[in-house]
C-alpha positions in Angstrom: 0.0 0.0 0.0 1.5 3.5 -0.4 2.9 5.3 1.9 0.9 8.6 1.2 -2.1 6.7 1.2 -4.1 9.0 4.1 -2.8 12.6 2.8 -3.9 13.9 -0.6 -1.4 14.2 -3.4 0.6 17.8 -3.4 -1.4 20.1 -5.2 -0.5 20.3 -9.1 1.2 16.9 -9.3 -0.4 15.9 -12.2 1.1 18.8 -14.5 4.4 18.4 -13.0 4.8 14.7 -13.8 3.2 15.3 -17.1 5.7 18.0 -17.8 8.6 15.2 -16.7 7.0 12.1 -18.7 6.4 14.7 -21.7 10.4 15.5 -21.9 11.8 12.4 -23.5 9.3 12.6 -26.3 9.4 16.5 -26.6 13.1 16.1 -27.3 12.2 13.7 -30.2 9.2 15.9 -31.7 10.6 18.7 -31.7 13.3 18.7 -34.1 11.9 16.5 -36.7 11.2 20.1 -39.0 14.6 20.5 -38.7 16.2 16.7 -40.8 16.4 18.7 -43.6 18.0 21.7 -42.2 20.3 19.9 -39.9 21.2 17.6 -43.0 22.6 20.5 -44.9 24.2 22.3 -41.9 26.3 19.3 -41.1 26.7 17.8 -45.2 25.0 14.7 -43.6 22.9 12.0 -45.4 19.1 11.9 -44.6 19.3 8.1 -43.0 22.6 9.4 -40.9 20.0 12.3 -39.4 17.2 9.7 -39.2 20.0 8.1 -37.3 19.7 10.7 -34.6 16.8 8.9 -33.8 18.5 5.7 -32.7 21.4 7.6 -31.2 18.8 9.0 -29.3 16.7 5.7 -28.3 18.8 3.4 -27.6 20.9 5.1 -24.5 17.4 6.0 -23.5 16.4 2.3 -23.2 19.4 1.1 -21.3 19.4 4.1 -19.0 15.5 3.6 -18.3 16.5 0.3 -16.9 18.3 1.9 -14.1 16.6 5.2 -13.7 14.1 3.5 -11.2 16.6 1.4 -9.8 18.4 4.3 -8.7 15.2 6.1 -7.5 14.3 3.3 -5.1 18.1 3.6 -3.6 18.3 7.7 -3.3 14.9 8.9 -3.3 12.6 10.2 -6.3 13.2 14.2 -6.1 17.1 13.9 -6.3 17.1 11.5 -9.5 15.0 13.6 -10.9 16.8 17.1 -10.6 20.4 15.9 -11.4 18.9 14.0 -14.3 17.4 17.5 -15.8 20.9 19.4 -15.2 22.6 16.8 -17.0 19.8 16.5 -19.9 20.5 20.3 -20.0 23.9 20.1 -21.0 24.0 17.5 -23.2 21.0 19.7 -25.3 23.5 22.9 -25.3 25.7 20.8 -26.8 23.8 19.7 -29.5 22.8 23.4 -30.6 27.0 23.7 -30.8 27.3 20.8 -32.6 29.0 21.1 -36.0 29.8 17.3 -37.1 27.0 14.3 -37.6 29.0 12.2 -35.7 29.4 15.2 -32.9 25.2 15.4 -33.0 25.1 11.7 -32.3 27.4 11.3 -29.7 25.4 14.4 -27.7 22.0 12.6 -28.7 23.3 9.8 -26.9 23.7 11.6 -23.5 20.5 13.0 -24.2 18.9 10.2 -24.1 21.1 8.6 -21.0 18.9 11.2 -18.7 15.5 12.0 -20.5 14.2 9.0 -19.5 14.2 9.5 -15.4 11.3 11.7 -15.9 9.1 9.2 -17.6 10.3 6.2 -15.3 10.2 7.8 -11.7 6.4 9.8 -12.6 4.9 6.3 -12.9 6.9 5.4 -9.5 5.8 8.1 -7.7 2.0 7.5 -8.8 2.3 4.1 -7.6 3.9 5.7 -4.4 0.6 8.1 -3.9 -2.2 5.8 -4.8 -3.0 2.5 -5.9 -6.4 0.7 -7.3 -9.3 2.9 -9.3 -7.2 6.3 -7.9 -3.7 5.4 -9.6 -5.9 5.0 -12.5 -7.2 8.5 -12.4 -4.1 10.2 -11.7 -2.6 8.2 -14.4 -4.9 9.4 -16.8 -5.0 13.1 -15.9 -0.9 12.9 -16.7 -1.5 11.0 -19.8 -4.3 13.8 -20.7 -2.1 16.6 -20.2 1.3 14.5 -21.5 -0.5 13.9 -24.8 -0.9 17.9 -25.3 3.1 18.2 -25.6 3.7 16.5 -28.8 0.8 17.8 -30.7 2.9 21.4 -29.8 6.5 20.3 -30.0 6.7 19.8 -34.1 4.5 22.6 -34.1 6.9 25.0 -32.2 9.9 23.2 -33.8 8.5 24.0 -37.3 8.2 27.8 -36.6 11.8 27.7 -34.8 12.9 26.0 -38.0 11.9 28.5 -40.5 12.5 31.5 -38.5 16.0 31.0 -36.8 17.2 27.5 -38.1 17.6 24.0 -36.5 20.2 25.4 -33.4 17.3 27.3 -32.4 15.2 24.1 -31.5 17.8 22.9 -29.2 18.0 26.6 -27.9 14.4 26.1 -27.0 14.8 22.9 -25.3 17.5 24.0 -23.0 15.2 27.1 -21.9 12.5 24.4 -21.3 14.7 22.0 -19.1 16.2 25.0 -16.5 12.4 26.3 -16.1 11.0 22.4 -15.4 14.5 21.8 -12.9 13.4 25.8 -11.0 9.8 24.0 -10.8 10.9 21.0 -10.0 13.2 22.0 -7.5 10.7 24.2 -5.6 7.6 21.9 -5.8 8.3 18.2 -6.6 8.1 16.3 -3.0 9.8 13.3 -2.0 7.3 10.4 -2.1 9.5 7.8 -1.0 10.9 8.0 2.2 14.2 6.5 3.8 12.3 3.7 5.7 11.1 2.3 2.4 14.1 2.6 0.1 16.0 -0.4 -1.8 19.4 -1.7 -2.0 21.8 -1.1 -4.3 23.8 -4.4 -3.9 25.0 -6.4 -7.3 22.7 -9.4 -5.5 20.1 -7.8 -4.8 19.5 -6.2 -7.9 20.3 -9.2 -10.2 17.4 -10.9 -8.0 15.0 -8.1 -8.7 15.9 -7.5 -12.3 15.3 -11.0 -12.7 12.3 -11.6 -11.1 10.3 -8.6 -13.0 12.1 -9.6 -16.3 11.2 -13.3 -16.3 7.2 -12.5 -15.5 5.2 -13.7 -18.3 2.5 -11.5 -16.6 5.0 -8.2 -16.8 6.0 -8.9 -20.3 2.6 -9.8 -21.4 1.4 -5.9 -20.1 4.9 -4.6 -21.6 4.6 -5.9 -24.9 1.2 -4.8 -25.1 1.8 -1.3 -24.2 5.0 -1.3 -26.6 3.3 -2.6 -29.6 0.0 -0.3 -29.3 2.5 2.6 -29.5 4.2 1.9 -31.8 1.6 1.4 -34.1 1.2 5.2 -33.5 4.8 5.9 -33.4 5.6 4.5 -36.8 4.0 7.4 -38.3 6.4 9.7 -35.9 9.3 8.3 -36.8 8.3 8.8 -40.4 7.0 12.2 -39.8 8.7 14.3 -42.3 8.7 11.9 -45.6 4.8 11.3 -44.2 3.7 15.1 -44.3 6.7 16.3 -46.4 7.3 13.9 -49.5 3.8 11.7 -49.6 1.1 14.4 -48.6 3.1 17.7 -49.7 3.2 19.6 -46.7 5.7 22.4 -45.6 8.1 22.0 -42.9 5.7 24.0 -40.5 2.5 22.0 -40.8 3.7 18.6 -38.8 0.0 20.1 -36.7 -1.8 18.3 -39.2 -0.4 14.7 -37.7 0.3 15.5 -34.2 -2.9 17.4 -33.7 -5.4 14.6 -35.0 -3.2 12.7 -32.7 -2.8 13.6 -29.5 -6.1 14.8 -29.6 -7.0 11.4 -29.9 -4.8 10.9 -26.5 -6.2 13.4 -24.5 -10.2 12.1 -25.0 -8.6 8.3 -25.2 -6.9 9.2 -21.7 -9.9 11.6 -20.2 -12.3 8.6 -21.2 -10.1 6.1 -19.2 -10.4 8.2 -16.1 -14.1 8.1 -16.0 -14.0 4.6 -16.6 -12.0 3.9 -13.5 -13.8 2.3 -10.9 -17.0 1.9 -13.1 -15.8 -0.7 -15.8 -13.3 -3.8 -15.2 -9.7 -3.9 -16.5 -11.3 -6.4 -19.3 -14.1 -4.6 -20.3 -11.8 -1.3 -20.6 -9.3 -3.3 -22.5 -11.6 -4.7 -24.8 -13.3 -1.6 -26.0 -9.8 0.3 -26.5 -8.6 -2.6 -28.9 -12.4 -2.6 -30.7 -11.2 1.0 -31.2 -7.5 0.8 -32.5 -8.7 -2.0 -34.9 -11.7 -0.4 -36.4 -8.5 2.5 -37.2 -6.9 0.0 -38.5 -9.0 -1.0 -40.6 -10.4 2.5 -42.3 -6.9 3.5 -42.4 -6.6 0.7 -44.6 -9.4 0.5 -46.6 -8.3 4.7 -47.1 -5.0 4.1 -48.4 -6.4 1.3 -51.1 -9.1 3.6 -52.2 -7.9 7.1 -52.3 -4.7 8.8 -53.2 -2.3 10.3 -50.0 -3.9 13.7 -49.1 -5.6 15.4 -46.0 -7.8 15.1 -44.6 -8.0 11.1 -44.7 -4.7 10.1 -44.6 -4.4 11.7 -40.9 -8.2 11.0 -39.7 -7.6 7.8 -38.6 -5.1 8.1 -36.4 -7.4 9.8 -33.8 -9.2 7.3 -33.9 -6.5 4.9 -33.6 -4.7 7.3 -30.8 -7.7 7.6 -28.8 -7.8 3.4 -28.3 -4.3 3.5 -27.2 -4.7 5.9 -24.7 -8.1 4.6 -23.2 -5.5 0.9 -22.6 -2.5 3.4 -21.6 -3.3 3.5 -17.9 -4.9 0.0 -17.7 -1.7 -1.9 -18.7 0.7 0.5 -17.3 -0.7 -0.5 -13.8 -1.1 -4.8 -15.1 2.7 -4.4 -14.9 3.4 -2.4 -12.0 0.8 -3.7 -9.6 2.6 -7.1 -8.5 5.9 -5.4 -7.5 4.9 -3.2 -4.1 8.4 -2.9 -2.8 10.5 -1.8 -6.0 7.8 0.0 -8.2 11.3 2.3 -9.4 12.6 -1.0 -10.6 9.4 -2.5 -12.4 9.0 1.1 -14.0 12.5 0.9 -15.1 12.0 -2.4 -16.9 8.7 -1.3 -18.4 10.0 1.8 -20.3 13.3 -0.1 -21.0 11.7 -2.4 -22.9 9.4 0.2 -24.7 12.0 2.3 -25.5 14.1 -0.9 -27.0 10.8 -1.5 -29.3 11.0 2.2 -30.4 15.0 2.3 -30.9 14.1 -0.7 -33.5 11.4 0.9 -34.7 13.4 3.7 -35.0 16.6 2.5 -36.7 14.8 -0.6 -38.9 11.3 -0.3 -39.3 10.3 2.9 -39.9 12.7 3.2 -43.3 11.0 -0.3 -44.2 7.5 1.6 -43.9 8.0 5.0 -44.9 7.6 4.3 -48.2 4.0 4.9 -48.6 1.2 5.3 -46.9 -0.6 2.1 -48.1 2.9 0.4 -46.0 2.5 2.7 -43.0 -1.2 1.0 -42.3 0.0 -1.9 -43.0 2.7 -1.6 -40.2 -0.2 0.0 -37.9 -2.6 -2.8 -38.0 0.4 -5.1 -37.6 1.3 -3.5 -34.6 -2.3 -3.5 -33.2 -2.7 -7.2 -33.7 0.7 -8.1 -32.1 -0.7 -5.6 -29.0 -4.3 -7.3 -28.9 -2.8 -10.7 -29.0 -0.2 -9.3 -26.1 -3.4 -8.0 -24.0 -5.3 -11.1 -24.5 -2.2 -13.6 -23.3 -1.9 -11.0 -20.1 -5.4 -11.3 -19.3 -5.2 -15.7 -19.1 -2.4 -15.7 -17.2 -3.9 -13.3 -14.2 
């Protein structure tokens, strides 16, 4: 049970671990007006910047594993502010950058410390709450997290064209001191000494172990991985998408995001009513009824009319807004059976998500990009893999 169980949660905490969780993606969104740019700055290939990508993911991945780790050792609040100084300086780096090779070496440390945000906000709401309430609060963050990346392209697009691809990195480094001032005066420490972890070699092995080997975990990991990415596929192909297939400037990425995380914010707000009022299965079961039937139109779309808006986008709210009503449902499947080391389960779940997206993002989005026919394709592929995840979860409980 958590510790904070009798005392409300500090007022605001849903913004701030929204604003935390949102950081790891915002880096990501947020420069993809710039490939182009940042291509002919640097005299660098379009698949060695897509490569910033995977420069980017796969640190994150590996550091996510030890993020929570960490967290259940020293506390929540300190992980958290040394991890934004440190993302902070790897960012003003890459806006000095003049080399590829430079970029992706600084993309890397990026992605070492974006990823304590997103690991220790699920920790701490597993700290405050538990049952129908950690579903709410979950929600409320993923409502307000999905707003961020439907405005990051959107503000990278206008940095683009006004100041050049340096000045999205500017932006980001602004962003990170303001969230470590914020963080610094209002995040609290929901963990306290009494109930901290070990740090030992055996210790940890055991743990790792333990939450690694869990059909159950993995079941609810793979799920959550593979509903995203059927999402995130069209991220990661985000500029030949809008740019090359549908014709768009470098300042409309709006017309993918927005459809999108729209979808996320009434997929999320509809999971919070939900809570309490409809079973784990039921609210499981209507979110994949969703994300197929997008699927399926997306589909059926792409056979029977040529790329342009406003189809080609349209279903992906639909398809967004599934995803986020299973977000907070499966999150929880995987975190509920570990009460002692909910850092440590957090840091497994988002390791193994961001492993899926590194792959996505360094093999499977250049396999897919290339129209928008292959794109659905790779979405309801994604979906089924995720529903057949769900389903195994739900007969091993």
């Amino acid at each position: 049970m958590p510790a904070t169980r009798s005392t409300p949660p500090p007022r605001g905490i849903a913004l701030l671990l929204a604003a935390l969780s949102s950081l790891g993606p915002f880096a990501i969104d947020t420069y993809l007006p710039s490939f182009h740019d940042i291509g002919a700055s640097l005299s660098a290939t379009p698949i060695e910047v897509q490569q910033t990508l995977t420069a980017y993911l796969l640190p994150f991945a590996l550091m996510t594993l030890w993020h929570g780790a960490i967290a259940d050792a020293l506390g929540r609040r300190r992980v958290i502010l040394v991890a934004l100084a440190l993302f902070a300086l790897a960012t003003a780096g890459c806006a000095l950058a003049t080399r590829i090779e430079v970029l992706w070496l600084l993309r890397a440390l990026q992605g070492m410390t974006a990823g304590a945000g997103v690991v220790v906000s699920r920790a701490i709401v597993r700290d405050l709450y538990d049952g129908a309430p950690a579903q709410r609060l979950m929600a409320q963050i993923s409502m307000m997290f999905a707003l961020a990346p439907a405005v990051a392209p959107v503000v990278g697009g206008w940095l683009q064209a006004w100041f050049g691809w340096r000045a999205v990195f500017i932006f980001l480094v602004l962003l990170t001191v303001l969230l470590w001032l914020v963080c610094w005066r209002l995040l609290p420490e929901t963990l306290p000494p009494e109930r901290r972890q070990s740090l030992r070699p055996a210790y940890l092995w055991q743990s790792y172990r333990s939450v690694l080997s869990s059909p159950r975990f993995l079941a609810a990991t793979a799920a959550l991985s593979f509903n995203f990415l059927g999402f995130f596929v069209y991220v990661l192909s985000a500029p030949v998408f809008l740019m090359r297939h549908l014709q768009l400037p470098e300042t409309a990425f709006f017309w993918l995001f927005g459809p999108a995380m729209g979808g996320l914010v009434v997929g999320s707000w509809l999971s919070g009513r939900l809570a309490g009022c409809v079973s784990t299965t039921g609210t499981l079961q209507r979110s994949y009824l969703l994300m197929a039937a997008a699927a399926t139109i997306n589909i059926g779309l792409c056979l029977a009319l040529p790329p342009a808006l406003p189809w080609s986008v349209a279903p992906i709210f639909l398809y967004t807004l599934g995803m986020a009503l299973a977000m907070p449902s499966l999150t929880l499947l995987a975190l509920d059976p570990y009460p002692e080391k909910r850092g440590l389960a957090a840091s497994c779940q988002t390791f193994l998500q961001s492993g899926f997206n590194a792959v996505a993002a360094g093999v499977l989005a250049p396999l897919l990009w290339g129209s928008t026919l292959t794109l659905a394709a790779g979405m309801a592929g994604f979906m089924l893999l995720g529903g057949c995840a769900a389903w195994a979860q739900r007969r091993l409980e």
